[in-house]
N, C-alpha and C positions, 0 to 999 in steps of 0.2 A: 504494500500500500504506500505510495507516494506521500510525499506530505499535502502536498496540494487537497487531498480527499480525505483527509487526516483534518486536518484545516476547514474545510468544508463543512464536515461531519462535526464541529468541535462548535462551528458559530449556528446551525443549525439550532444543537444544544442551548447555545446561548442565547438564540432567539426563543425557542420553549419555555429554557427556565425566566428570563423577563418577560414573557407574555404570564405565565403562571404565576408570579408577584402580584404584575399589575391587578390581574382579576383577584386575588388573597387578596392586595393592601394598596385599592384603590391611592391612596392618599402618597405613596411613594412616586406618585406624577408628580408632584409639586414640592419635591427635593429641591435643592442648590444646583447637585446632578443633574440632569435630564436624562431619563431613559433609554434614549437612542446614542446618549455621550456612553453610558456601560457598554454599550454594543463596542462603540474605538477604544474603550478601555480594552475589552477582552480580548480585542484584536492585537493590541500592542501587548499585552501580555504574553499571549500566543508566540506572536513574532519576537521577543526577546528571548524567550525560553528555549525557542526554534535555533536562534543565531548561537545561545549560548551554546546548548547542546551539540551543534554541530562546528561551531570557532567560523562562522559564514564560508562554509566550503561550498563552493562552484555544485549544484543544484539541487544545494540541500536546503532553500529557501525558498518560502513564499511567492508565488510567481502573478505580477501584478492583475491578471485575469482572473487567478484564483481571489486574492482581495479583493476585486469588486466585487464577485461573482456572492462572497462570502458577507461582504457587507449587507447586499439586496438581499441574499435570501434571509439573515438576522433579522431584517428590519421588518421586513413582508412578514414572517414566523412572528414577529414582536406585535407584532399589528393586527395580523388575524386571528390570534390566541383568544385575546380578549373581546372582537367581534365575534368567534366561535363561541365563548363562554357566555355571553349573551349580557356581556359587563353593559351597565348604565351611565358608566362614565366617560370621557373624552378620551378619543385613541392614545394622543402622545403629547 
């Protein structure tokens, strides 16, 4: 498994698990954070843990298609969690 689908599979997660917050704890909209900033948190976390792990060796990093790719689907996952869950409150 690549990292890139490794990657993929990781913000996937991270778009569930902040979609399943939102709909829990309504009121963590209106953080300092903003919910869709977790999303580039998780991302850069990812990616430094990535760098570390492999000292930035030639294709063992994040490849710019996969980050976006990885971003949209977080965000779209973030988003539709809680219009699935049938939340009363504001998307994001």
């Amino acid at each position: 498994m690549t990292i890139d689908r490794i990657f993929l599979a990781f913000m996937g997660l991270v778009g569930v698990a902040i979609g399943v917050i939102l709909v829990a704890a309504p009121e963590t909209r209106d953080y300092r954070v903003p919910p869709y900033y977790w999303v580039l948190i998780a991302m850069a976390v990812f990616e430094l843990i990535a760098f570390a792990r492999a000292r930035g060796a030639p294709g063992t990093m994040i490849t710019m298609q996969a980050r976006l790719l990885g971003l949209v689907l977080a965000v779209v996952v973030m988003v539709l969690v809680p219009i699935l869950a049938g939340s009363s409150g504001r998307l994001v």
